[in-house]
N, C-alpha and C positions, 0 to 999 in steps of 0.2 A: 193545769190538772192533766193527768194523765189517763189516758183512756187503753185499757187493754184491748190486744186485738182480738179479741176472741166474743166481743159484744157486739159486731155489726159483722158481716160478711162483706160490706165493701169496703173492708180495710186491707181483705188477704189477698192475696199475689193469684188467687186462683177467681178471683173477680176480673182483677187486672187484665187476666190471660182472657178471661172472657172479654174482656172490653177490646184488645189485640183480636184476638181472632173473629170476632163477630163484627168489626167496624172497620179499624184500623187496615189490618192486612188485605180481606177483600175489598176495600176502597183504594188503597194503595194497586193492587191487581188490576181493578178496573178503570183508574186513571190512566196506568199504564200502556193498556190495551185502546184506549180511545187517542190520546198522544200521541204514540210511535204510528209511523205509516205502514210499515210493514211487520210483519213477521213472519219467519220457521214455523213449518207445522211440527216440528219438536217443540218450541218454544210454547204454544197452543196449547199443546198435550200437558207440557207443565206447567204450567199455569193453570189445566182442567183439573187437575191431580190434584194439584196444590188447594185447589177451590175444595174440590172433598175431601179429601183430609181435615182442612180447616172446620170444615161442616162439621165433622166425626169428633174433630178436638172441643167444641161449642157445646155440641149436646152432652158428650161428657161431662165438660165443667158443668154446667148447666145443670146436671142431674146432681153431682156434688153438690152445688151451692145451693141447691133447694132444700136437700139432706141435710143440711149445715146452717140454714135459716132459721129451722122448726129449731135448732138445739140453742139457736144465741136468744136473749130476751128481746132485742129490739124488735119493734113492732115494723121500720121504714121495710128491711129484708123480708119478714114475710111475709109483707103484699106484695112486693116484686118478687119473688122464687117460691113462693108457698101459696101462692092462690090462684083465679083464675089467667091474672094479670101473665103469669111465665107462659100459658101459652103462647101468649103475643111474640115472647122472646123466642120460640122455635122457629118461626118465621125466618130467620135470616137464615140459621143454619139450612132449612130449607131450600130457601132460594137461593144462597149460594151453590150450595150441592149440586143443586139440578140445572144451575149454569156451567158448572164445573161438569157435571154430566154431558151436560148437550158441544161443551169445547171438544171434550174424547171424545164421542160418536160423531162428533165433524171430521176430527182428526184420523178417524177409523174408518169411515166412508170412505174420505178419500185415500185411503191406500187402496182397499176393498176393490172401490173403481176401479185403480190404476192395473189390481191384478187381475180382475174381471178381464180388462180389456188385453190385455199381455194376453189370458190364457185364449182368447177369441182370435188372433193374430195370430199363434203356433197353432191354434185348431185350422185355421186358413191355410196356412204355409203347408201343415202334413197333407191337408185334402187335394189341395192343387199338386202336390208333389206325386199322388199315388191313381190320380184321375188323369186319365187318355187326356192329349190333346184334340180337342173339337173346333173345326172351322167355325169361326165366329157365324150365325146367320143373322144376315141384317135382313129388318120390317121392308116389307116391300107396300105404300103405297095404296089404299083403297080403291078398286077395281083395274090396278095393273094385273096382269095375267104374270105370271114367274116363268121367266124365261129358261128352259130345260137346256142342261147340257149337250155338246156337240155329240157325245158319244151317246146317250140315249136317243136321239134324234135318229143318229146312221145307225143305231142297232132297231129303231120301229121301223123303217125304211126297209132292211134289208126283208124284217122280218115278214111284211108284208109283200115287198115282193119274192119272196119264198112261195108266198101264199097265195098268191098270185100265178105263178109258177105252175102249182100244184095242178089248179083248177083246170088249166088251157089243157093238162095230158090226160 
């Protein structure tokens, strides 16, 4: 017996694609990513993309096949796409997205950092570049006294014997 496709929704290519993008694909992605040891933060980013996209592909269908549930007679479709039951099914799109989100904002940070730090290194290089050179002064010690240069010394010296000087005429 022959059964037309237009009596259940999970005969059409646009269930399928749901079943692809809601299971298949982001399982495949996340096998992937626990597997390999390393990766590209390109690789990351699409892979993050890829995750929403796929999100965006989901709730489309998604929203088709519930439209297309109410129209077939079978009763299986519109408890799963026609009642409270599809919310359940927003779920993945969900949390794929929002892992797919959080790969990009990884992958965006760390550039972010990278020129964070760049612009802090040429902010250093201009400032030293255009600030006096100043003799380093090093800590001296808790109750050492700081030993004064030779030439302030012979100039207190002389000064007071100047004054010195003064007094005797």
């Amino acid at each position: 017996m022959h059964i037309p496709s237009d009596v259940t929704v999970f005969t059409q290519v646009r269930f399928w694609l749901l079943v692809l993008c809601s299971l298949i694909f982001p399982a495949a992605i996340f096998i992937t990513l626990f597997v390999r040891r390393e990766f590209s933060k390109k690789t990351v980013l699409a892979f993050g993309l890829l995750l929403i996209v796929l999100a965006g592909v989901d709730i489309f269908v998604l929203r088709a096949l519930s439209l297309e549930a109410q129209a077939t007679p079978s009763l299986a479709d519109d408890i799963v796409f026609s009642s409270e039951l599809s919310i359940a099914l927003y779920i993945f799109p969900a949390a794929f997205g929002t892992f797919g989100l959080n790969m990009v904002s990884h992958v965006l940070m760390h550039y972010l950092k990278q020129k964070e730090a760049r612009f802090e290194a040429h902010r250093q290089q201009a400032a030293q570049k255009t600030r006096p050179v100043v003799a380093a002064r090093h800590p001296r010690a808790p109750g050492v006294r700081r030993a004064r240069p030779a030439i302030m010394v012979q100039r207190r010296r002389a000064a007071a014997h100047a004054a010195g000087n003064r007094q005797d005429a």
